[in-house]
Backbone as CSV, one residue per row, in Angstrom:
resi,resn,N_x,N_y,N_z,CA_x,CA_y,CA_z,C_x,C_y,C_z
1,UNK,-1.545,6.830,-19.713,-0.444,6.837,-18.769,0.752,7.469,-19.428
2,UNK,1.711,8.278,-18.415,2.679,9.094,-19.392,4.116,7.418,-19.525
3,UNK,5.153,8.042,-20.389,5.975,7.174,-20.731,6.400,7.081,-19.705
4,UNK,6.409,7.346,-18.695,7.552,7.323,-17.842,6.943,6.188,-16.702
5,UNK,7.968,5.055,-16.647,7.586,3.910,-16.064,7.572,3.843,-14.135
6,UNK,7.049,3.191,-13.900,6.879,3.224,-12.183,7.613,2.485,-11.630
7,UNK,8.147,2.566,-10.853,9.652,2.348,-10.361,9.631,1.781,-8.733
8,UNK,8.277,0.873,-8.892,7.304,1.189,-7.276,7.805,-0.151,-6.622
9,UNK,8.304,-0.428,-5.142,8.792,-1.263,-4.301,7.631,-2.184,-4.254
10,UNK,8.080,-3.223,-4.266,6.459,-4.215,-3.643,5.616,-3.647,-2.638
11,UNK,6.290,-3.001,-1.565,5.120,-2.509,-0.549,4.741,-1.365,-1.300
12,UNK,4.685,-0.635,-1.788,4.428,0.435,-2.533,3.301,0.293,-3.738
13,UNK,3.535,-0.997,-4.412,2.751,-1.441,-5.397,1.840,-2.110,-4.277
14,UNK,1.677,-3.126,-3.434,0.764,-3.395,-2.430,-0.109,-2.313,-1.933
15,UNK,0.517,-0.851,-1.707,-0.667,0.059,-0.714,-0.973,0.698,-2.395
16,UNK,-0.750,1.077,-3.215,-1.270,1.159,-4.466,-2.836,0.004,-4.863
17,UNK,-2.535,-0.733,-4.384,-3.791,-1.971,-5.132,-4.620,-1.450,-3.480
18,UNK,-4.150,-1.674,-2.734,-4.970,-1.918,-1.847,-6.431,-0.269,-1.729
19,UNK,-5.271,0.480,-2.005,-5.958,1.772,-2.472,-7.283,1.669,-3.391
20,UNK,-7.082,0.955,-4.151,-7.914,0.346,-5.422,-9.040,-0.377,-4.936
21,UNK,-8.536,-1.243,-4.403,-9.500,-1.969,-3.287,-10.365,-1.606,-2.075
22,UNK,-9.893,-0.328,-1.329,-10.461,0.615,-0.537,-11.947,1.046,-1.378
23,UNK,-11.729,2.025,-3.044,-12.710,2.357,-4.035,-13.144,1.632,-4.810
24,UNK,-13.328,0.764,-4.129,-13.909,-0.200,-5.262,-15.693,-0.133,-5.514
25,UNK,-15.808,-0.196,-4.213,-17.375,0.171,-4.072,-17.410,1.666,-3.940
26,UNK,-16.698,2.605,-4.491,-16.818,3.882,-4.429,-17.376,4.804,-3.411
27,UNK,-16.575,4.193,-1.974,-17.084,4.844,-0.755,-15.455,4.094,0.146
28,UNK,-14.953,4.896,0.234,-13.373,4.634,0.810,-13.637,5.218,1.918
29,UNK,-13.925,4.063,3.305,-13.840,4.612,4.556,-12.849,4.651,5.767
30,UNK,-12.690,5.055,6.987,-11.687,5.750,7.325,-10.694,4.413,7.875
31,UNK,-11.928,2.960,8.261,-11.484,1.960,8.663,-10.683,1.581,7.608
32,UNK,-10.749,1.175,6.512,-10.359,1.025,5.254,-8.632,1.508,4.660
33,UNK,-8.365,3.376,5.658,-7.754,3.811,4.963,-6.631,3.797,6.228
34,UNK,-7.327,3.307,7.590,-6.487,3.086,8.632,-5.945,1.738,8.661
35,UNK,-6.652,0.810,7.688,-5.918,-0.267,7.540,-4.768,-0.630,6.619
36,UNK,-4.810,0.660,5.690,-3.525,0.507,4.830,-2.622,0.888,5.372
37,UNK,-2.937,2.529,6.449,-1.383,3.667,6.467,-1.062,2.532,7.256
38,UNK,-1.781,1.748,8.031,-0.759,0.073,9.228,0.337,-0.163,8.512
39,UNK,0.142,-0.428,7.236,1.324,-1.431,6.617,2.517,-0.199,6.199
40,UNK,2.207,1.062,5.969,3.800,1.412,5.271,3.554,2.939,6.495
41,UNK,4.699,3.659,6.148,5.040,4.940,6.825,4.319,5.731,6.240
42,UNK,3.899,7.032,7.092,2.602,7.953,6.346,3.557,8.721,5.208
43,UNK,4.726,8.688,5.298,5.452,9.543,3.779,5.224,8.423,2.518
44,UNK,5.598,7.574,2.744,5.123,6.735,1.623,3.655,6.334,1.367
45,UNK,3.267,6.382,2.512,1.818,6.233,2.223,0.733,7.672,1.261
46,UNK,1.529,8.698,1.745,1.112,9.900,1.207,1.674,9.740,-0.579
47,UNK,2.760,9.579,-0.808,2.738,9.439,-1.807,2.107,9.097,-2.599
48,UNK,1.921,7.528,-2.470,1.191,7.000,-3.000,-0.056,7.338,-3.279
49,UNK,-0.609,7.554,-1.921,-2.397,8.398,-1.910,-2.205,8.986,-2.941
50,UNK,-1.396,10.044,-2.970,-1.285,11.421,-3.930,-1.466,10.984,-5.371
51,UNK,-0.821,9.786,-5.996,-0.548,9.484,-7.309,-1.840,8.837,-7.314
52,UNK,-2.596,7.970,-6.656,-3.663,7.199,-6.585,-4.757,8.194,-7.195
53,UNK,-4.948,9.258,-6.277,-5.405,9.863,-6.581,-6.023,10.833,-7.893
54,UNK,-4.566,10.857,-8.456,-4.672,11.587,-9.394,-4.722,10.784,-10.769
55,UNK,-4.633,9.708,-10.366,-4.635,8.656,-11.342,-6.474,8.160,-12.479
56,UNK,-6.295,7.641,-13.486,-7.739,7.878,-14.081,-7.727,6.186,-13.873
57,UNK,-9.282,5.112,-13.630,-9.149,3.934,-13.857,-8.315,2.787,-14.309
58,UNK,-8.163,4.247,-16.040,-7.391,3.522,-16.659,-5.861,3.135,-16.394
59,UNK,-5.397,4.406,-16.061,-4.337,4.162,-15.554,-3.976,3.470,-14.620
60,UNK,-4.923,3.691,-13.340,-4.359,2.418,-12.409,-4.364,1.121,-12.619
61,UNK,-5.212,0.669,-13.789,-5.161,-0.416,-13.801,-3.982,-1.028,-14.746
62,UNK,-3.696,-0.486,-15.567,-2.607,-0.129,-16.337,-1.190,0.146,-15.235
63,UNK,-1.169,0.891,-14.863,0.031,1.036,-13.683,0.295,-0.515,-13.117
64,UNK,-0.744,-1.159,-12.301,-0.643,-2.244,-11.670,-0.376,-3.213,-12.706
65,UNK,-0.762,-3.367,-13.917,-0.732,-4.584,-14.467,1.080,-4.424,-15.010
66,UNK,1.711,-2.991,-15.387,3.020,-3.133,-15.690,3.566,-3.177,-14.279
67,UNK,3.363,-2.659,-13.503,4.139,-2.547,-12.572,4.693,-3.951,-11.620
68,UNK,3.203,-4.801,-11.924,3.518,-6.373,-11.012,4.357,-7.284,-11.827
69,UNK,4.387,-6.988,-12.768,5.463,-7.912,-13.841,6.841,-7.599,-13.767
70,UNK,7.235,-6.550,-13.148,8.412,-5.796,-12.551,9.160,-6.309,-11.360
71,UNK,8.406,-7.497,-10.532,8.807,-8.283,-9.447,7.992,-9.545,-9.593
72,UNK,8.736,-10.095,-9.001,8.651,-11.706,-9.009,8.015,-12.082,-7.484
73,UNK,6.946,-12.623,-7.605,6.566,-12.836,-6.382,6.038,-14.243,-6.582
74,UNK,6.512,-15.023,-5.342,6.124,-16.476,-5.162,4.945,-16.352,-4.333
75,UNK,4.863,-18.072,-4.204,2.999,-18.572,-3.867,2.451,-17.642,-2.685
76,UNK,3.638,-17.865,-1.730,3.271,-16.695,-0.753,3.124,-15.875,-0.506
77,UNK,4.188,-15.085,-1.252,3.719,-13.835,-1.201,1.861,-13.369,-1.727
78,UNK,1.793,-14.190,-2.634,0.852,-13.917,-3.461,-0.586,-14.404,-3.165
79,UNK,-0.408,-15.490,-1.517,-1.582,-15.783,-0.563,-1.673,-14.389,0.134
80,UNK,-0.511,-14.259,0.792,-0.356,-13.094,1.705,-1.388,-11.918,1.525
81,UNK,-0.795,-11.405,-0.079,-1.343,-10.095,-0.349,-3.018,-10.482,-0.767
82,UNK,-3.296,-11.387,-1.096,-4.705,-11.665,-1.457,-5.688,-11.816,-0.302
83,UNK,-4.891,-12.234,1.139,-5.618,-11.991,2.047,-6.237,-10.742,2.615
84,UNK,-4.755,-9.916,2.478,-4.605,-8.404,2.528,-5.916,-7.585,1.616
85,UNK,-6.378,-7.810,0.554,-7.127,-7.211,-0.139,-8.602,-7.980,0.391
86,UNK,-8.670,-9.183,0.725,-10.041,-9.606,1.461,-10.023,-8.644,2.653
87,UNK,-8.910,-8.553,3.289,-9.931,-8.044,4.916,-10.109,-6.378,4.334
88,UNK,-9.213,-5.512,3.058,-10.036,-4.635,3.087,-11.406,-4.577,2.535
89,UNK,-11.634,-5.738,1.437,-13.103,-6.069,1.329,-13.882,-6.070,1.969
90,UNK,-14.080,-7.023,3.005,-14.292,-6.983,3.858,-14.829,-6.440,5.143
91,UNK,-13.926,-5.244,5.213,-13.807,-4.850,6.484,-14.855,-3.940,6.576
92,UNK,-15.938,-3.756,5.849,-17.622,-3.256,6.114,-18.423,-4.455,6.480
93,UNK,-17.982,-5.543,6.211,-19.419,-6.794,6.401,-19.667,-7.098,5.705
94,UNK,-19.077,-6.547,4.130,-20.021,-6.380,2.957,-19.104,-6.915,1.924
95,UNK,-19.605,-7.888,0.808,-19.079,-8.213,-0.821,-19.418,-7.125,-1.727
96,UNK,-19.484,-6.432,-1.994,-20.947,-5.643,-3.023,-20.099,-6.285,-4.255
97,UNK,-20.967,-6.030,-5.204,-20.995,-6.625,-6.985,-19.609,-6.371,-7.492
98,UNK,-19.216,-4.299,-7.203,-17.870,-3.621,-7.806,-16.672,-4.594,-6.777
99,UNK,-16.707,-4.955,-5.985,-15.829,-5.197,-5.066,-15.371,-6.681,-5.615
100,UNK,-16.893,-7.571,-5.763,-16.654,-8.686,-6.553,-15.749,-9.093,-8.142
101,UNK,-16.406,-7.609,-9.084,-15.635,-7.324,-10.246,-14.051,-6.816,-10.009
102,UNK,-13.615,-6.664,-9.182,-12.650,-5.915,-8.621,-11.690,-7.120,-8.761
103,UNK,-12.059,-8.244,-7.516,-11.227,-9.351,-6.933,-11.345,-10.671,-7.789
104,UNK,-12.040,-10.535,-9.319,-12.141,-11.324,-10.345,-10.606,-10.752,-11.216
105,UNK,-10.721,-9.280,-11.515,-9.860,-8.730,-12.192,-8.505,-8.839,-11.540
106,UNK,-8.196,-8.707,-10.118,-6.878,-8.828,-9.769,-6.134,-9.948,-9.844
107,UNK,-7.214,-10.392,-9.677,-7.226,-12.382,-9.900,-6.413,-12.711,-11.168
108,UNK,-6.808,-11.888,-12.607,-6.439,-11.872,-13.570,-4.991,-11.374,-13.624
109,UNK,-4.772,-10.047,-12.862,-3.833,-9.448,-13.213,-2.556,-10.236,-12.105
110,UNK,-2.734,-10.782,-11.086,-1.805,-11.060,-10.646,-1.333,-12.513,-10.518
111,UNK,-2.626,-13.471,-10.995,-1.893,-14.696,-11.406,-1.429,-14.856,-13.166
């Protein structure tokens, strides 16, 4: 990751993970990607895509883990967004294994 730190709004860091959560099972579908642009405006949402994108594992996971320590989020918030990442789990019918390793690790990173 370069030095230069991320400077990302909670909703911003939210469609960031959720992005994460879309590839988790390495098949990001359109239901999936219509359920994120819901939550923010397609300019911010593009952004984000864009950096997501270009981003390596490592880094995103790295990005998210500095970036959530950067805001303070209480119990609720922190039901809220965990629901948010089930229904994109979810939203095939399906747990698969990566999706499972996925929502163990966020687990980690955000409590």
């Amino acid at each position: 990751m370069t030095s230069k730190e991320n400077h990302w709004t909670k909703l911003e860091l939210q469609i960031y993970i959720l992005l994460l959560c879309a590839n988790a099972d390495s098949e990001e579908t359109e239901l999936e990607i219509e359920m994120i642009k819901s939550k923010v405006d397609s300019e911010t949402f593009n952004k984000i895509y864009k950096e997501f994108k270009n981003d390596s594992e490592d880094e995103q996971f790295e990005k998210i883990g500095d970036t959530i320590h950067q805001h303070e989020y209480n119990n609720m918030e922190l039901s809220k967004f965990r629901q948010e990442v089930h229904e994109i789990f979810f939203s095939d019918e399906k747990f698969m294994m990566m999706e499972q390793n996925l929502n163990r690790i966020l687990d980690n990173i955000l409590y």
